[in-house]
C-alpha positions as CSV (number, residue, x, y, z in Angstrom):
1,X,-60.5,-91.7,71.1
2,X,-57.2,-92.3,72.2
3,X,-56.3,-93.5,76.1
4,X,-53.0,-93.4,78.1
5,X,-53.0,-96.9,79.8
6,X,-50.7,-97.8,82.7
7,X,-49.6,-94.5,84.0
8,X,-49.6,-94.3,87.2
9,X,-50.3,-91.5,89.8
10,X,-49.9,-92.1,93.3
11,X,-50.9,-95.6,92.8
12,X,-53.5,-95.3,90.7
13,X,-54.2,-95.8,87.4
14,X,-54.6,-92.6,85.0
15,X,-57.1,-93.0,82.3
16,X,-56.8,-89.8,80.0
17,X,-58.7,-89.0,77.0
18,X,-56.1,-87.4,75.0
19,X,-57.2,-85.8,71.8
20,X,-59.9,-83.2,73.2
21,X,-57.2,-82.4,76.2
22,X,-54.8,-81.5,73.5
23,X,-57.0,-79.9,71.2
24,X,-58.1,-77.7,74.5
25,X,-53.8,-77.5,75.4
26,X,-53.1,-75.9,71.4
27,X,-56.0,-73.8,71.5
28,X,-54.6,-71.6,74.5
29,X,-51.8,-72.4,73.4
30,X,-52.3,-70.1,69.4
31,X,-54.5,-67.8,71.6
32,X,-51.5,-66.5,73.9
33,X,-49.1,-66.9,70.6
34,X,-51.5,-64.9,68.8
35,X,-52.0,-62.3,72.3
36,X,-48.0,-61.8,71.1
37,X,-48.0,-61.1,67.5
38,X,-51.3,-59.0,68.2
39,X,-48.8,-56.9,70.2
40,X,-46.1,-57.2,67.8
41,X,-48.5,-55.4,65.2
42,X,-49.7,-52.8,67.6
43,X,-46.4,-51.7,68.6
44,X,-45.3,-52.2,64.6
45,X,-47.6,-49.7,63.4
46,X,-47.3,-47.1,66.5
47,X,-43.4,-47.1,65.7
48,X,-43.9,-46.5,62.2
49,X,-42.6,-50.2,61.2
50,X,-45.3,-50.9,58.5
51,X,-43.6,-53.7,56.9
52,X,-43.2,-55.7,60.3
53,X,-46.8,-55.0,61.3
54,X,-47.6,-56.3,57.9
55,X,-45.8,-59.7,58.2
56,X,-47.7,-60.1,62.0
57,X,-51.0,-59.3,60.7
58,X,-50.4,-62.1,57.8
59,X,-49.7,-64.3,60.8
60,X,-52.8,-63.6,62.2
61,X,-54.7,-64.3,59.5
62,X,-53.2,-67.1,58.0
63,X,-53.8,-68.5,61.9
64,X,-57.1,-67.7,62.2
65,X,-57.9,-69.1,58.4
66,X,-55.8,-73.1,59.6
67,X,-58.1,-72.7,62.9
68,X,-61.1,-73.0,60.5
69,X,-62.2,-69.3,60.7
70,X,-61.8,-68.1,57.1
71,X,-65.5,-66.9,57.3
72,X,-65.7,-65.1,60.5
73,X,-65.9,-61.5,61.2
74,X,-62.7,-61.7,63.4
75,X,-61.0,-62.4,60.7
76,X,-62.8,-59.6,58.3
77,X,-60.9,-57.7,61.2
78,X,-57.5,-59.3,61.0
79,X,-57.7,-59.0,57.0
80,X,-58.3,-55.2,57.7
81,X,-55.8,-54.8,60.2
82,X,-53.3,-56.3,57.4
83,X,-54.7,-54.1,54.8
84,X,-53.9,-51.0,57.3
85,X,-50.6,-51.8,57.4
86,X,-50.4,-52.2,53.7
87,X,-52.0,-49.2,53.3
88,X,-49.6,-47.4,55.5
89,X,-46.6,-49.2,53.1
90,X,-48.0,-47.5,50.2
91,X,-49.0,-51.1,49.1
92,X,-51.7,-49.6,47.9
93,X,-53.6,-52.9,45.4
94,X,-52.6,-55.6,48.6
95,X,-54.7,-53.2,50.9
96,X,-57.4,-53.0,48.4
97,X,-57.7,-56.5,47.7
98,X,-57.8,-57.2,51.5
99,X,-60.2,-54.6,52.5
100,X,-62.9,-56.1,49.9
101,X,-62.0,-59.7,50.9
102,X,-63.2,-58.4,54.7
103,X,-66.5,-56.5,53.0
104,X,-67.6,-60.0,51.3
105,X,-66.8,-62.0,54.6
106,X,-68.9,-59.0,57.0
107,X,-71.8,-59.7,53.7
108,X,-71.4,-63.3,53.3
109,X,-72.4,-63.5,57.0
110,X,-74.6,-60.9,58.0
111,X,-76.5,-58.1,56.1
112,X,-75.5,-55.1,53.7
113,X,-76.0,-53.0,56.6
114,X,-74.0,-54.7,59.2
115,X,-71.7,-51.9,61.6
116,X,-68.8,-54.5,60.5
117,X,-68.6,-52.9,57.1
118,X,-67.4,-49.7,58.7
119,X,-63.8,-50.3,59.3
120,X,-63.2,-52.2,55.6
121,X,-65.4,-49.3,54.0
122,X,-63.4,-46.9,55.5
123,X,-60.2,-48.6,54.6
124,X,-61.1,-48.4,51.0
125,X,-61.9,-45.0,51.1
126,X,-58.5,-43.9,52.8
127,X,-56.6,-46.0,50.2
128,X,-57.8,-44.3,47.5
129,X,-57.6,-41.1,48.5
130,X,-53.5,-42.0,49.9
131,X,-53.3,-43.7,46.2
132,X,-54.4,-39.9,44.6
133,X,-57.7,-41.4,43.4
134,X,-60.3,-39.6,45.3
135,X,-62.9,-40.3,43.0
136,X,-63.0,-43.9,43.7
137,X,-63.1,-43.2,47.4
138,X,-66.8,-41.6,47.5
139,X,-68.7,-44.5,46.8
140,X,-67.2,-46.4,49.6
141,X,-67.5,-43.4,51.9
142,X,-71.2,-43.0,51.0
143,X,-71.9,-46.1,51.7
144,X,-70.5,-45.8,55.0
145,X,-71.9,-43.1,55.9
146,X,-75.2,-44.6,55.3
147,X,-74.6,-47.7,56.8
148,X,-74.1,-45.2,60.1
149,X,-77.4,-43.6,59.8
150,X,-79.3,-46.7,59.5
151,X,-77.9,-48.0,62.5
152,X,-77.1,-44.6,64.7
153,X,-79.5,-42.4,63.2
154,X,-78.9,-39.4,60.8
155,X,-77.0,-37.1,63.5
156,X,-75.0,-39.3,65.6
157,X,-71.5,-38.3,66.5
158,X,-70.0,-41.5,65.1
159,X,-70.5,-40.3,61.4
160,X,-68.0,-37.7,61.9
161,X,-65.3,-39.9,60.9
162,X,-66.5,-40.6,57.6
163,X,-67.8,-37.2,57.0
164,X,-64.5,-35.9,57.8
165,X,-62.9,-38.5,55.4
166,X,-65.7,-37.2,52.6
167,X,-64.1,-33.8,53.3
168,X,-61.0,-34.6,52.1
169,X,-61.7,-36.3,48.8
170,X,-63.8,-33.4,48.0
171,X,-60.7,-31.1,48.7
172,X,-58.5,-33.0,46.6
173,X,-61.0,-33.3,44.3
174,X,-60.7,-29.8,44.0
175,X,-64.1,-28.9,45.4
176,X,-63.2,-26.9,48.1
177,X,-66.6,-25.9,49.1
178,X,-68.4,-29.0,49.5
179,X,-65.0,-30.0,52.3
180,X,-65.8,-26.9,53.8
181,X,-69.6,-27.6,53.8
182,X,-68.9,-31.5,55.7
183,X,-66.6,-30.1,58.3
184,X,-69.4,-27.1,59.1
185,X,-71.4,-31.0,59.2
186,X,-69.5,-32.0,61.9
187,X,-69.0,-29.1,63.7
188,X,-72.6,-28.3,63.8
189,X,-73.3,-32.3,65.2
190,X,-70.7,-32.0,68.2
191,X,-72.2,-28.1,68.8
192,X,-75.8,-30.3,69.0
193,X,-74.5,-33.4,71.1
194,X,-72.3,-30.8,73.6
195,X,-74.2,-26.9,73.6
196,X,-72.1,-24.5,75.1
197,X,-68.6,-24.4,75.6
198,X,-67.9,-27.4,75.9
199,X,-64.4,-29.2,75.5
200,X,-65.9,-32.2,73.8
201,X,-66.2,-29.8,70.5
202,X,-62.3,-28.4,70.1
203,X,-61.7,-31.3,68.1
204,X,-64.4,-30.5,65.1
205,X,-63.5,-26.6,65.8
206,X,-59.8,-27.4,64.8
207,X,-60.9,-30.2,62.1
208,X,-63.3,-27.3,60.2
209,X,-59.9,-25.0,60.6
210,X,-57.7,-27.4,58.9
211,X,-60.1,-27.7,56.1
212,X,-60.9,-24.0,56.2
213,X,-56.6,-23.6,55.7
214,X,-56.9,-26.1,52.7
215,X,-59.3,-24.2,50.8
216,X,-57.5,-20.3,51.5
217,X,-60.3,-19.1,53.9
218,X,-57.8,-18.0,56.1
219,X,-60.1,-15.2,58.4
220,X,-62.8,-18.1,58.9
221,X,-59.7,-20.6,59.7
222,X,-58.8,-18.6,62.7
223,X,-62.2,-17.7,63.8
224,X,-62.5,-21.1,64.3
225,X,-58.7,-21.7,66.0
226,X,-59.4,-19.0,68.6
227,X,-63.1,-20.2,69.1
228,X,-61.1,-23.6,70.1
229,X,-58.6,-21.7,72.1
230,X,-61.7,-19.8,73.9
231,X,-63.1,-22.8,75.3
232,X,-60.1,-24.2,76.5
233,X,-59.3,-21.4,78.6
234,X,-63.0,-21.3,79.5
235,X,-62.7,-24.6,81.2
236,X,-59.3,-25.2,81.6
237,X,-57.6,-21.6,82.5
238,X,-54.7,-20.4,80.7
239,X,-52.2,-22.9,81.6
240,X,-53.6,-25.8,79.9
241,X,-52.0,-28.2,78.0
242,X,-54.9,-28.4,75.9
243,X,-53.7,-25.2,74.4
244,X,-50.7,-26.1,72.7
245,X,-52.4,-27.7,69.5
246,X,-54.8,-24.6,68.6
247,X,-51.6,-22.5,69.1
248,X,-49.6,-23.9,67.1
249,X,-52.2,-24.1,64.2
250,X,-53.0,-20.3,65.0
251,X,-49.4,-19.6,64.2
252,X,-49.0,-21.3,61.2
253,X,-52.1,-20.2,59.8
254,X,-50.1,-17.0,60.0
255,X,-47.4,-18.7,58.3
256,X,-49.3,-20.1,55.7
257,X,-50.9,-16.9,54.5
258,X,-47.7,-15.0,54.6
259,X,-46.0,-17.6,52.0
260,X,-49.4,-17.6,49.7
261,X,-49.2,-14.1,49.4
262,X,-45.7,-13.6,48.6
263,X,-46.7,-16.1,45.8
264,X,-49.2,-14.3,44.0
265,X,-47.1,-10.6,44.6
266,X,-46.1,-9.0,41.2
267,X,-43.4,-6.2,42.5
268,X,-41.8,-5.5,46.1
269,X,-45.0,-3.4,47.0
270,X,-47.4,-6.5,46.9
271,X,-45.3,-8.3,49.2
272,X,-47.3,-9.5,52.4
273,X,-47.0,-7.5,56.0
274,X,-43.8,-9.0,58.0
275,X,-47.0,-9.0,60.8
276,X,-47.9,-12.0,59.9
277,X,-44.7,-13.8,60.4
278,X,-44.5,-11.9,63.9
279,X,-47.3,-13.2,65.2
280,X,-46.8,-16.7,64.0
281,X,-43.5,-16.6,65.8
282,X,-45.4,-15.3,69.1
283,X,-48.0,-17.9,69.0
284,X,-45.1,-20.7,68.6
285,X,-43.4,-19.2,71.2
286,X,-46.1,-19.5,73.6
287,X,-46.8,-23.2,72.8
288,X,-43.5,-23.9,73.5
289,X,-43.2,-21.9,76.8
290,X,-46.6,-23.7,77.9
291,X,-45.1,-27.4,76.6
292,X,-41.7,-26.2,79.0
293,X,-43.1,-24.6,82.1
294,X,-46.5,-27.3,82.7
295,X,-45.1,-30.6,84.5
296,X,-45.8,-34.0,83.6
297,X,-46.3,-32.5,79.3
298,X,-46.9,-35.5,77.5
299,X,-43.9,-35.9,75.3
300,X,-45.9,-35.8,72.1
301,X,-47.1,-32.4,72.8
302,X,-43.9,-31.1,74.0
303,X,-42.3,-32.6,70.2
304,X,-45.1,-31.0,68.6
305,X,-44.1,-27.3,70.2
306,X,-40.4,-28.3,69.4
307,X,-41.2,-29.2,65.7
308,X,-43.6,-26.2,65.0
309,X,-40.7,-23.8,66.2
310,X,-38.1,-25.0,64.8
311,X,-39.6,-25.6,61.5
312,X,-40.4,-21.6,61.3
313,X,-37.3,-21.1,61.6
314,X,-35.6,-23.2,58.8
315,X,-38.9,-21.9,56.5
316,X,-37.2,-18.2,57.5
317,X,-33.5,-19.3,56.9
318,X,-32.4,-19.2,60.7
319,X,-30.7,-22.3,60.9
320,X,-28.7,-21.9,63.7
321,X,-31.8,-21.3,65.7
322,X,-34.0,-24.8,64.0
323,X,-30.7,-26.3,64.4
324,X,-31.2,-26.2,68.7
325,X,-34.8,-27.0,68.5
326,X,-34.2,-29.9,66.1
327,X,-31.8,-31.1,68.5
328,X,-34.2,-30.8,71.3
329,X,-36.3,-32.9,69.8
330,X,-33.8,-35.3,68.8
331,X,-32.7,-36.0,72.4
332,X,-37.1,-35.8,73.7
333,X,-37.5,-38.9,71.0
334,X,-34.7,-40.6,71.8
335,X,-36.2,-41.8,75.2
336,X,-37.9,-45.3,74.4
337,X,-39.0,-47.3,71.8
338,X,-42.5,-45.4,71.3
339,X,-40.7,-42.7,70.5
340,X,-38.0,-43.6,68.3
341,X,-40.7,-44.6,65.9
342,X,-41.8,-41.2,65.4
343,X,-37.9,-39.8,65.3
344,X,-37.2,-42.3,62.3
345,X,-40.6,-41.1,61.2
346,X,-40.2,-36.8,61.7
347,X,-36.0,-36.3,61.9
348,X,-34.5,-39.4,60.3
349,X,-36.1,-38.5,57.0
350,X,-36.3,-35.2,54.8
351,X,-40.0,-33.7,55.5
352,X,-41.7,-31.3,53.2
353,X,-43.0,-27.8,55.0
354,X,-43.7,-25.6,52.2
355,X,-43.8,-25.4,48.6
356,X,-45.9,-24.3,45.7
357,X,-47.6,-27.2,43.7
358,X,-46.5,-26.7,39.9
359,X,-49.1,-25.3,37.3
360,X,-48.7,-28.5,34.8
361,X,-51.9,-27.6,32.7
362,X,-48.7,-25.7,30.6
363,X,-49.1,-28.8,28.3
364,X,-52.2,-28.3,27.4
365,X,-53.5,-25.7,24.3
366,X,-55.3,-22.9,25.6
367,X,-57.3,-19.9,24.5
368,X,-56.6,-16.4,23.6
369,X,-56.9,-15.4,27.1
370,X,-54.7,-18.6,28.5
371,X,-57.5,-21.1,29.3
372,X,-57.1,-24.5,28.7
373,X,-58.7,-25.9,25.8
374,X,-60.6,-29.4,24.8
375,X,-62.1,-31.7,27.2
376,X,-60.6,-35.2,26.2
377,X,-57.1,-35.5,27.9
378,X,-54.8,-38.5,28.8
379,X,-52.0,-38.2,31.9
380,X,-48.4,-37.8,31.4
381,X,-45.8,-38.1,34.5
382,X,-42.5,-36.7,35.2
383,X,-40.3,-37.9,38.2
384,X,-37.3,-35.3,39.5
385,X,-34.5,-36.0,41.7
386,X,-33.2,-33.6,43.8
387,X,-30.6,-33.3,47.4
388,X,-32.0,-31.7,50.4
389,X,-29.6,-29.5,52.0
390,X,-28.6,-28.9,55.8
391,X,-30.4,-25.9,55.5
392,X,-33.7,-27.6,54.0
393,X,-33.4,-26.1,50.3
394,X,-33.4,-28.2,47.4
395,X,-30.2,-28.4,45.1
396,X,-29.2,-30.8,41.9
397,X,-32.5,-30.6,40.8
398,X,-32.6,-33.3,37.7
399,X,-34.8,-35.2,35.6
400,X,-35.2,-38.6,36.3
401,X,-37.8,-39.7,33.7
402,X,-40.8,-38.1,32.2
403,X,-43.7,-39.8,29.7
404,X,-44.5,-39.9,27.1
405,X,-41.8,-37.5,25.7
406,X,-39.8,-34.7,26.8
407,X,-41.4,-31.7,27.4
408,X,-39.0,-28.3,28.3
409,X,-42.0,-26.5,29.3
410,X,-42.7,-29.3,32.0
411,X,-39.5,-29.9,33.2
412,X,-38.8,-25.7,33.8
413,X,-42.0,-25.2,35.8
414,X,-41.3,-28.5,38.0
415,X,-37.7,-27.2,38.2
416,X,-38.9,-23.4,39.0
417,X,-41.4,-24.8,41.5
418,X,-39.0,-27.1,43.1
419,X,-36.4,-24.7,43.9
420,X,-38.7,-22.9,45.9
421,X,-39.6,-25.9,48.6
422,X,-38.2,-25.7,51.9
423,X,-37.9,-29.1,53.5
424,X,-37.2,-30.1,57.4
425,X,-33.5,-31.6,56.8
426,X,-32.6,-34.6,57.8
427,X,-30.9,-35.6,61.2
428,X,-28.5,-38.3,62.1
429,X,-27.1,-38.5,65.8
430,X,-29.0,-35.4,66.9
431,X,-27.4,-33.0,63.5
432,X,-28.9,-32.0,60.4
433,X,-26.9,-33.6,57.2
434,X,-28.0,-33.4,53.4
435,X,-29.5,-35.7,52.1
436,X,-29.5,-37.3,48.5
437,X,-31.4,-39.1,45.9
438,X,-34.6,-37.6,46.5
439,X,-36.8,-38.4,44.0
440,X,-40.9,-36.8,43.7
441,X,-43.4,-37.9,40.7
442,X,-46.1,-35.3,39.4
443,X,-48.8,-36.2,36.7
444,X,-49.3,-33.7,34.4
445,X,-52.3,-33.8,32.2
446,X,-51.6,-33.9,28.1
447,X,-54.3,-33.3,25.1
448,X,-55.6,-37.3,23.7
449,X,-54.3,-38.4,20.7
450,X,-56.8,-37.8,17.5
451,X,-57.4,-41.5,16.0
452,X,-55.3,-41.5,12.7
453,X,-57.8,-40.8,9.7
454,X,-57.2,-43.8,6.9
């Protein structure tokens, strides 16, 4: 113990004990520090500024592990909160290795069924399906998801998130059915918690649509869009805000199954019914009108009405007409700091709208009636460069690098497919520009090697 002799306060003599008042002084002291950086990271990852939310999460948990609290679960929260950000940096391994480090804290501590696991499982799950390794993700989301109905029972509405989550591996797993089949899960548990029409179950209505658009069940994808719109109005009236988002999804399912049919036609006579761009352009018309007319529209749904629109219209090739909306949205982002994030995230880069995915199982052997043969393959990658022109088409398509060897038939269909994408173009001070160096990666899958025979 250490004392402060001979200082004197009106006259008297101060004894102070020193060490535990300071101790108490550089306690509050971190806590309001790390109040700031917590802040920092919050406003880091809502602006899109992954790398600085990354270095303040480090903070935090490089704090909380000197303060003596390596083995806590608030800091199996910081570690996931860093890992998030990582994640979000397509840092894919750090956020791996992070996310596990908080599991074996949250298990070290409690049990193997602790609510804690939730957010690290989670993370996992998301970083491997971001990483293109959905497969790896279902063992964590399982686990989740049972770790959910131990603790909330099998058909509480806090599974949905992982459910949700399962839905998506599955549909890049290319098993379309079983997505479709979770989001009719979720649906069905918000249609038990909430009967009726009831606003609290939009969100799983336009959920099971998204998936249902994912999978090319386009009739069923609306149904569920208007049901959403339905209920809205139901509660709400025709002048809701609420409206905007099932609108806009209405229309571009439109779009969507327009630009999938022209894909698969074989002569001019296949070619889809104009109709379906009509209406699209109707339905993005109105959620524009309702995001201009309605006071006090959140800016985010007004931007959302701006983008939809305007991104028709490059998809179409009428430029001049994206080219106002773009600007629009340009000067509605340009506002405040919340909002610049997502401009440098949605109009400061290129963005993909449409394109077809190229059919890369060309490298394989197939059969008499084209079926690919075997069952033992290894991966193969090429990476193409391309510029992204004012008017969102792709030009000086080129090969960057392909493995293990050059391939013609590879590089023609990822040159054929490419020169059908339309992206969003790129804006600086409020005008589209092109935009260079543009670079995308496809795996392609090869047949394995036969071990030489000595």
């Amino acid at each position: 113990m250490v004392v402060i002799q001979n200082q004197h306060v009106g006259g008297f003599c101060a004894v102070a004990v020193l060490l535990p008042l300071l101790a108490i002084q550089q306690a509050y002291t971190q806590e309001f520090a790390d109040t700031d950086i917590s802040v920092a990271y919050e406003e880091a990852i809502a602006g899109g500024l992954y790398g600085e939310a990354e270095v303040a999460a480090k903070r935090l948990v490089e704090n909380a592990i000197r303060a003596g609290r390596r083995d806590e679960s608030s800091t199996a929260r910081l570690l996931s909160k860093l890992a998030l950000a990582q994640r979000l940096n397509k840092n894919f391994g750090a956020a791996l290795q992070n996310y596990e480090l908080a599991v074996s804290i949250i298990e070290s501590g409690h049990d193997m069924l602790d609510l804690e696991l939730i957010e690290p499982l989670l993370g996992i799950g998301n970083t491997h399906i971001d990483n293109e390794r959905p497969d790896l993700a279902l063992e964590h989301l399982d686990r989740a998801l049972h770790v959910r109905h131990v603790n909330n029972g099998p058909h509480s509405l806090e599974q949905s998130e992982t459910l949700e989550m399962l839905a998506t591996a599955y549909k890049k797993m290319g098993e379309p059915r079983k997505a479709v089949d979770l989001a009719d899960r979720v649906y069905w548990l918000y249609s038990r918690e909430f009967p009726g029409k009831s606003m609290e179950v939009v969100p799983a209505l336009l959920k099971k649509g998204h998936i249902l658009g994912e999978v090319g069940d386009r009739r069923e994808q609306r149904d569920a869009y208007i049901a959403a719109i339905d209920i809205v109005e139901h509660n709400e009236g025709e002048s809701s805000l609420n409206l905007i988002g099932p609108v806009i999804s209405l229309g571009r399912s439109h779009v969507e199954e327009y630009y999938d049919l022209q894909l698969l036609a074989l002569s001019e006579e296949e070619l889809p019914d104009t109709r379906l761009l009509d209406k699209a352009k109707s339905y993005y018309e109105s959620a524009l009108d309702l995001a201009r007319t309605t006071a006090d529209v959140p800016w985010q749904l007004h931007t959302d009405a701006l983008l939809a629109l305007g991104d028709f219209y490059t998809i179409n090739d009428e430029q001049s007409r994206a080219r106002e909306l773009y600007r629009d949205a340009w000067q509605l982002l340009s506002a405040d700091e919340a909002r610049l994030g997502r401009r440098r995230a949605e109009l400061e880069t290129v963005f993909p709208l449409r394109g077809p995915t190229p059919d890369l199982t060309i490298a394989l052997p197939s059969d008499a009636e084209g079926n690919p043969v075997g069952s033992s393959f290894e991966s193969g990658y090429i990476v193409t460069s391309f510029t992204v022109t004012r008017s969102g088409r792709l030009t000086d398509i080129g090969l960057v690098e392909i493995s293990p060897e050059r391939n013609a038939d590879i590089e023609a269909e990822v040159k054929r497919k490419l020169s059908q994408f339309v992206y969003r173009p790129r804006l600086e001070n409020g005008y589209v520009v092109d935009t260079g160096d543009q670079t995308i990666r496809y795996k392609f899958p090869l047949p394995k090697s036969s071990p030489a025979v000595e």
